[in-house]
ChimeraX commands (.cxc) that place a marker at each C-alpha (Angstrom):
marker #1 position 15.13,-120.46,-149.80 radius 0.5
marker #1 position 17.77,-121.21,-147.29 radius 0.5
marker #1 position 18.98,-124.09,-146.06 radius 0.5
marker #1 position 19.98,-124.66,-142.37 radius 0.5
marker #1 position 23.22,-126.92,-143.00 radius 0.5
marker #1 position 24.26,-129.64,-139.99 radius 0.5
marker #1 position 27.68,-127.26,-139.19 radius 0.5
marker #1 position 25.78,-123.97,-138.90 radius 0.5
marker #1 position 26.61,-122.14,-135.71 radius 0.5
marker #1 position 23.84,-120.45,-133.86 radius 0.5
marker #1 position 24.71,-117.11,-134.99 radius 0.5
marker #1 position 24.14,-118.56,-138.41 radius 0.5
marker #1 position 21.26,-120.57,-137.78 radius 0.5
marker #1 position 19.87,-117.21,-136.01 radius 0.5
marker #1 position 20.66,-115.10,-139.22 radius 0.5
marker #1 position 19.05,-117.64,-141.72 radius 0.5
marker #1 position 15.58,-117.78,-139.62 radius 0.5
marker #1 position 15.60,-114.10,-140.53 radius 0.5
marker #1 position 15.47,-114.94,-144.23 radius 0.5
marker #1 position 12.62,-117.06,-144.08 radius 0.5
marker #1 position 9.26,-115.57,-145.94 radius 0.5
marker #1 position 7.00,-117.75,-143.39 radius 0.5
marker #1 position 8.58,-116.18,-140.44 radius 0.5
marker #1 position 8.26,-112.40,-142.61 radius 0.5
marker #1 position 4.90,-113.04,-143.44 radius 0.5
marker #1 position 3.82,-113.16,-139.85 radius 0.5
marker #1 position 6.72,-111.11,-137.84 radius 0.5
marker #1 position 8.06,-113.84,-135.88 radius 0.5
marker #1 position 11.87,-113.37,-134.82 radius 0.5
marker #1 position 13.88,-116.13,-133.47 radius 0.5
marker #1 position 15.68,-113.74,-130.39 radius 0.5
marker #1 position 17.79,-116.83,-128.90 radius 0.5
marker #1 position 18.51,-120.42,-129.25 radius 0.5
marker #1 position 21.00,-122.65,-127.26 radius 0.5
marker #1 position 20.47,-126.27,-127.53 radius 0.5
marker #1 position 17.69,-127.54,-125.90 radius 0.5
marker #1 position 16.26,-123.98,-125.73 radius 0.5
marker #1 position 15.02,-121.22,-127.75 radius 0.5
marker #1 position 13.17,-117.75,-127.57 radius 0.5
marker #1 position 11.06,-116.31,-130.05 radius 0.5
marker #1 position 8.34,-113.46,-130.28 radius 0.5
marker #1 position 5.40,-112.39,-132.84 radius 0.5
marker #1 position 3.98,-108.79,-132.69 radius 0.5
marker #1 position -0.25,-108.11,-132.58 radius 0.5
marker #1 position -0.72,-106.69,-136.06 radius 0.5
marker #1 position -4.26,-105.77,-137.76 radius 0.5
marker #1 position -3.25,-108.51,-140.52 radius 0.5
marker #1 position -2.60,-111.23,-137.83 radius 0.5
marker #1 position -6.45,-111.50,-136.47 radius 0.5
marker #1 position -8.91,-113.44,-136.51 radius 0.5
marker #1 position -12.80,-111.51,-136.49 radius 0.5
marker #1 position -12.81,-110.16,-133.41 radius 0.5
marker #1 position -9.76,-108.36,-133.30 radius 0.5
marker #1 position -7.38,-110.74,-131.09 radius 0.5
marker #1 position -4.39,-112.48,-132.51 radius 0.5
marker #1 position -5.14,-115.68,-134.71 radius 0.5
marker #1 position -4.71,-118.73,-132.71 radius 0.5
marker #1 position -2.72,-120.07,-135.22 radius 0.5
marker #1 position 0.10,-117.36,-135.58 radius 0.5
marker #1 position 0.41,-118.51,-131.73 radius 0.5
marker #1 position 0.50,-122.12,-132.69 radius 0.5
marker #1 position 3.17,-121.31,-135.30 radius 0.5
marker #1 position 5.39,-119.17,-132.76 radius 0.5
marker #1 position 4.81,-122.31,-130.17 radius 0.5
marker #1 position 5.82,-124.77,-133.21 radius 0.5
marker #1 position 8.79,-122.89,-134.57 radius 0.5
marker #1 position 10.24,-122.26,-130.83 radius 0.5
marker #1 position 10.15,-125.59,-129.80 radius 0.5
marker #1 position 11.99,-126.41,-133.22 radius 0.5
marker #1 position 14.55,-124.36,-132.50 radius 0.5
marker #1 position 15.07,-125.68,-129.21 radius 0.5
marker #1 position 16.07,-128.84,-130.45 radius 0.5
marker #1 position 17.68,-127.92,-133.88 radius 0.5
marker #1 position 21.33,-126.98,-132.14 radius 0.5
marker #1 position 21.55,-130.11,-130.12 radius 0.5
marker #1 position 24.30,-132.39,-130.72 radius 0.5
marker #1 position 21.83,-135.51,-131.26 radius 0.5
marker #1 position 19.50,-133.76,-134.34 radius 0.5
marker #1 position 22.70,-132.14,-135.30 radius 0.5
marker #1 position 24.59,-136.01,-135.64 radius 0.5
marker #1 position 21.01,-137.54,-137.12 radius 0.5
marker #1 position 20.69,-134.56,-140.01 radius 0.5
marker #1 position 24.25,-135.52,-140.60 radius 0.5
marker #1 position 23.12,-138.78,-141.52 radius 0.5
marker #1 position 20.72,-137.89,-143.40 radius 0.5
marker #1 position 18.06,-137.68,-141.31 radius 0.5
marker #1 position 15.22,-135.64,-139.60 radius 0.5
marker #1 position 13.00,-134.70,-137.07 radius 0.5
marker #1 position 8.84,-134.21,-137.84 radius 0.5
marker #1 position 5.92,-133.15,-135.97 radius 0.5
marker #1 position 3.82,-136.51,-134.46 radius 0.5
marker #1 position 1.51,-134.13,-132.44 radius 0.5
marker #1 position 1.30,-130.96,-131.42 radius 0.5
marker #1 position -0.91,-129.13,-128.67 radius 0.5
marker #1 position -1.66,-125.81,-127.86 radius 0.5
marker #1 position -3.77,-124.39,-125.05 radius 0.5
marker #1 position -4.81,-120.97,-125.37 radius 0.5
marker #1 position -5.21,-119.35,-121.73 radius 0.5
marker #1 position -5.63,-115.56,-122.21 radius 0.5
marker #1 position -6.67,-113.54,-125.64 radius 0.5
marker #1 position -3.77,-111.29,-127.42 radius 0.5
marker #1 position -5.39,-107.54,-128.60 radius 0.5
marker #1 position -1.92,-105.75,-128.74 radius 0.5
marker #1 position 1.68,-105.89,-128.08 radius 0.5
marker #1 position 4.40,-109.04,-128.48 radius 0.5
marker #1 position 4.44,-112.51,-127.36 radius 0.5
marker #1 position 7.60,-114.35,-126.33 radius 0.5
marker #1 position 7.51,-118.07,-126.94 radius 0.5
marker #1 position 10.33,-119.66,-124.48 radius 0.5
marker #1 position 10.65,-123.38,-125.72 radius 0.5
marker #1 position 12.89,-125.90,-124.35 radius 0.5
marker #1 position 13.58,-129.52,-124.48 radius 0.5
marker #1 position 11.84,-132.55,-122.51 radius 0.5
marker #1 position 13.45,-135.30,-123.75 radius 0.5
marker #1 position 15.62,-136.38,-126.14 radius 0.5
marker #1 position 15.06,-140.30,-127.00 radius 0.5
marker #1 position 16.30,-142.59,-130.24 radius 0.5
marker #1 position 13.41,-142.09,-131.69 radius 0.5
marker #1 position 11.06,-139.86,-129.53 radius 0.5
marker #1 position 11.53,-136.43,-129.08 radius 0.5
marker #1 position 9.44,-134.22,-126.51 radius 0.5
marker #1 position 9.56,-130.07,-126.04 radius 0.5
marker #1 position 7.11,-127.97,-124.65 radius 0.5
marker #1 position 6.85,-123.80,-124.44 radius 0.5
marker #1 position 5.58,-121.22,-122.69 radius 0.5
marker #1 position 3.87,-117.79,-124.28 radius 0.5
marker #1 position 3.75,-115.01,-122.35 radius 0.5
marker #1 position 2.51,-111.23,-122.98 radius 0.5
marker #1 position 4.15,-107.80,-122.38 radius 0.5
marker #1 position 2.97,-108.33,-118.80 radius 0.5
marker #1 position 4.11,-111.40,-118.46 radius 0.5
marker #1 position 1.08,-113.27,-118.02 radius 0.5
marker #1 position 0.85,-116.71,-119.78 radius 0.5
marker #1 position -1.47,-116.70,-123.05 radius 0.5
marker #1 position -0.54,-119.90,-123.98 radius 0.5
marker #1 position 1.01,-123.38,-123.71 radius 0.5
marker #1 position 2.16,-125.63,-125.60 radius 0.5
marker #1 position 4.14,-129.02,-126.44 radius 0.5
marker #1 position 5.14,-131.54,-129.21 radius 0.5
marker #1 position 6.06,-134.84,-129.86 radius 0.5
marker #1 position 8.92,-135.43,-132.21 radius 0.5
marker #1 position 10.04,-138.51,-134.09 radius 0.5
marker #1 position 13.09,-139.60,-135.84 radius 0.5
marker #1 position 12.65,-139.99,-139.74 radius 0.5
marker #1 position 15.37,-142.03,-141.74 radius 0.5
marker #1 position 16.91,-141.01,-145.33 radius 0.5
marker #1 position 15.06,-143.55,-146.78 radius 0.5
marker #1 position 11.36,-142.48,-145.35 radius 0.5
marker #1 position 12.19,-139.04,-146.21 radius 0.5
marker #1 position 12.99,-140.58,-149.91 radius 0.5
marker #1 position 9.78,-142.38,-149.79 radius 0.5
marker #1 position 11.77,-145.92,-149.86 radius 0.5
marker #1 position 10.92,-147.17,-146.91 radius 0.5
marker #1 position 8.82,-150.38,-146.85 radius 0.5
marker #1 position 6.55,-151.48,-144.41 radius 0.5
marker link #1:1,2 radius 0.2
marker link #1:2,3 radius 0.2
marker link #1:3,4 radius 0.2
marker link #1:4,5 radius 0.2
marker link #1:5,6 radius 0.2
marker link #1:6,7 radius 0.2
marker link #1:7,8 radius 0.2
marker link #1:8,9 radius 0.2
marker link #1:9,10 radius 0.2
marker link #1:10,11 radius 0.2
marker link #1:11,12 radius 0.2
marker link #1:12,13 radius 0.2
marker link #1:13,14 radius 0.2
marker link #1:14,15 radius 0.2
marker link #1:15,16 radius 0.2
marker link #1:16,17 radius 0.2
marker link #1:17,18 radius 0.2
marker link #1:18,19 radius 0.2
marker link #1:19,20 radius 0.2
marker link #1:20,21 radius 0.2
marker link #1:21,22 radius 0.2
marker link #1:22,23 radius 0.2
marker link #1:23,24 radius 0.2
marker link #1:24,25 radius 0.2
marker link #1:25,26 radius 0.2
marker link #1:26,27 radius 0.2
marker link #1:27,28 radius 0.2
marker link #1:28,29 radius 0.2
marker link #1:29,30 radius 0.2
marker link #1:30,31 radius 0.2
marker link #1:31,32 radius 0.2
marker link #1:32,33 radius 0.2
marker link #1:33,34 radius 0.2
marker link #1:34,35 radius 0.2
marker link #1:35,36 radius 0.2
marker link #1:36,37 radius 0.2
marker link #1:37,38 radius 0.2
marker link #1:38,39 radius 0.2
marker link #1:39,40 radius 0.2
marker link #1:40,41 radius 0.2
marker link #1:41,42 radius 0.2
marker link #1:42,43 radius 0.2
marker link #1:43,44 radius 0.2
marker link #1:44,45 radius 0.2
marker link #1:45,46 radius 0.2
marker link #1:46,47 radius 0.2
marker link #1:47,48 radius 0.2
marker link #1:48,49 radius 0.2
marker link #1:49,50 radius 0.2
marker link #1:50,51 radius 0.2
marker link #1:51,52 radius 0.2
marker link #1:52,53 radius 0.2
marker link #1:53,54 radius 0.2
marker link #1:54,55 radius 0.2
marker link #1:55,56 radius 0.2
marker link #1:56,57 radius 0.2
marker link #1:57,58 radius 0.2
marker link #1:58,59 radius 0.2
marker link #1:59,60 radius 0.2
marker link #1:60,61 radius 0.2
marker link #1:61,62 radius 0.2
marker link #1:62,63 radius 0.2
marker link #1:63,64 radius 0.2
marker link #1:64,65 radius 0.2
marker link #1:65,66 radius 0.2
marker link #1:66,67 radius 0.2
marker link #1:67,68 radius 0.2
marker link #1:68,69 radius 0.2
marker link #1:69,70 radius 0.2
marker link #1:70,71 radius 0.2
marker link #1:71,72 radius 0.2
marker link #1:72,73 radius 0.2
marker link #1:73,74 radius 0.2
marker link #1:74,75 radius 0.2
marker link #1:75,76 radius 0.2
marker link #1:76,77 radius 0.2
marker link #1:77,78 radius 0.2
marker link #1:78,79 radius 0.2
marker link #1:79,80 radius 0.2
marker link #1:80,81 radius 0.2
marker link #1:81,82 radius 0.2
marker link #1:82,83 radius 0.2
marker link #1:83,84 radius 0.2
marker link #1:84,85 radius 0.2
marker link #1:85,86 radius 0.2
marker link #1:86,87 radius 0.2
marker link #1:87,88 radius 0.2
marker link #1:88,89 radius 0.2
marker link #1:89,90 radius 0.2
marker link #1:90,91 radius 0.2
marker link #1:91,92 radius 0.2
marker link #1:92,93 radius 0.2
marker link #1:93,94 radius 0.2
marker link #1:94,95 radius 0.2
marker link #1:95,96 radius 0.2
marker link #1:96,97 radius 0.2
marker link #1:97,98 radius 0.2
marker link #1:98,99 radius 0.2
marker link #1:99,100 radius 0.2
marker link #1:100,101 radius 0.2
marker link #1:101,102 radius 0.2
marker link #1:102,103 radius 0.2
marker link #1:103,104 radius 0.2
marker link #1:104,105 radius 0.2
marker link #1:105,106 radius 0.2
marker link #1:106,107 radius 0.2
marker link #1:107,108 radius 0.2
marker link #1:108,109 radius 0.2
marker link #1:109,110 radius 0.2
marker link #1:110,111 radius 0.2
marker link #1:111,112 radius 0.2
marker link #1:112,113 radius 0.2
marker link #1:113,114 radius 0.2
marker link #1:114,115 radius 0.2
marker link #1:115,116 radius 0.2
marker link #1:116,117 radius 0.2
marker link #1:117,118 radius 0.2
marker link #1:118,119 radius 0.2
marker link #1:119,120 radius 0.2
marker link #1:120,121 radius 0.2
marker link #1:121,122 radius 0.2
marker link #1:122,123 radius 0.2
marker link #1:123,124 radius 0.2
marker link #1:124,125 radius 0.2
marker link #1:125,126 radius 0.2
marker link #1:126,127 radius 0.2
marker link #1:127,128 radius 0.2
marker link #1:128,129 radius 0.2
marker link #1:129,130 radius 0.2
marker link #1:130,131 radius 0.2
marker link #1:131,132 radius 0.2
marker link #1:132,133 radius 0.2
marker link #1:133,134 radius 0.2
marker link #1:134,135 radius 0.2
marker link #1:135,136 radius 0.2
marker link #1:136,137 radius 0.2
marker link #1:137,138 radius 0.2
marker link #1:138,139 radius 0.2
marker link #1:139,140 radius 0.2
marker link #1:140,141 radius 0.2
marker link #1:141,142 radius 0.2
marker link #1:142,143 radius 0.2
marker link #1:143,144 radius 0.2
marker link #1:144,145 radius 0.2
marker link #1:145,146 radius 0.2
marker link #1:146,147 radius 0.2
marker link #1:147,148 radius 0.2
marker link #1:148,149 radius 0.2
marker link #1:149,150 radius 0.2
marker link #1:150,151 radius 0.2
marker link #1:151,152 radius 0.2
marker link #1:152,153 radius 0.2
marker link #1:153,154 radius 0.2
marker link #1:154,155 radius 0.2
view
């Protein structure tokens, strides 16, 4: 699949999140991203529930996940450490789920916390048609060198 490269613009970086079968598989579109922020939305769909009928909790946890890395993935630091070689993963994430989701879209607004060496923090909001908040969420982020992502690394 495709590849986000270190030069991509965000009107490329917006095209290729279209192309992703993940992001098909559940309807979630990447609307904006600036650096340091990012909006994204997932439609209710029959296939998307869990038993009673409401939205899976963890279709929201993905559109929390995926905003939030979008929020960070045109800023000029991530941009200058993938250059290197380098990457960003997922130390913890957190989602608190504060009203159910029967029908309609959620819009995930994500933006960045901070923006450390080695620690990287973002946190999102999802709201409903009306507006109302259905969940929250944030991240923690931490740097990862060629040589971990090689598996070379020693202790």
């Amino acid at each position: 699949m495709t590849d986000f490269d270190v030069q991509d613009s965000r009107e490329i970086t917006l095209e290729k999140a279209g192309q992703l079968q993940f992001y098909r598989l559940i309807g979630l579109e990447i609307l904006d991203a600036a650096p340091g922020r990012s909006t994204s939305r997932v439609t209710w769909r029959p296939d998307l529930t869990q038993p009673a009928g409401l939205m899976h909790g963890g279709v929201i946890a993905a559109l929390v996940d995926t905003g939030m890395a979008y929020a960070l993935m045109l800023c000029d630091e991530l941009r200058e450490l993938r250059a290197r070689g380098g990457s960003l993963v997922s130390v913890d994430l957190r989602v608190k789920y504060l009203r159910p989701v029967s029908k309609g879209s959620v819009v995930c607004e994500a933006r960045l916390v901070r923006m450390g060496r080695r620690v990287v923090h973002a946190d999102a909001v999802v709201t409903n048609e009306q507006g109302l908040e259905v969940a929250r969420g944030d991240s923690i982020y931490t740097t990862v060198t060629p040589e971990q992502i090689a598996g070379n690394d020693t202790p």
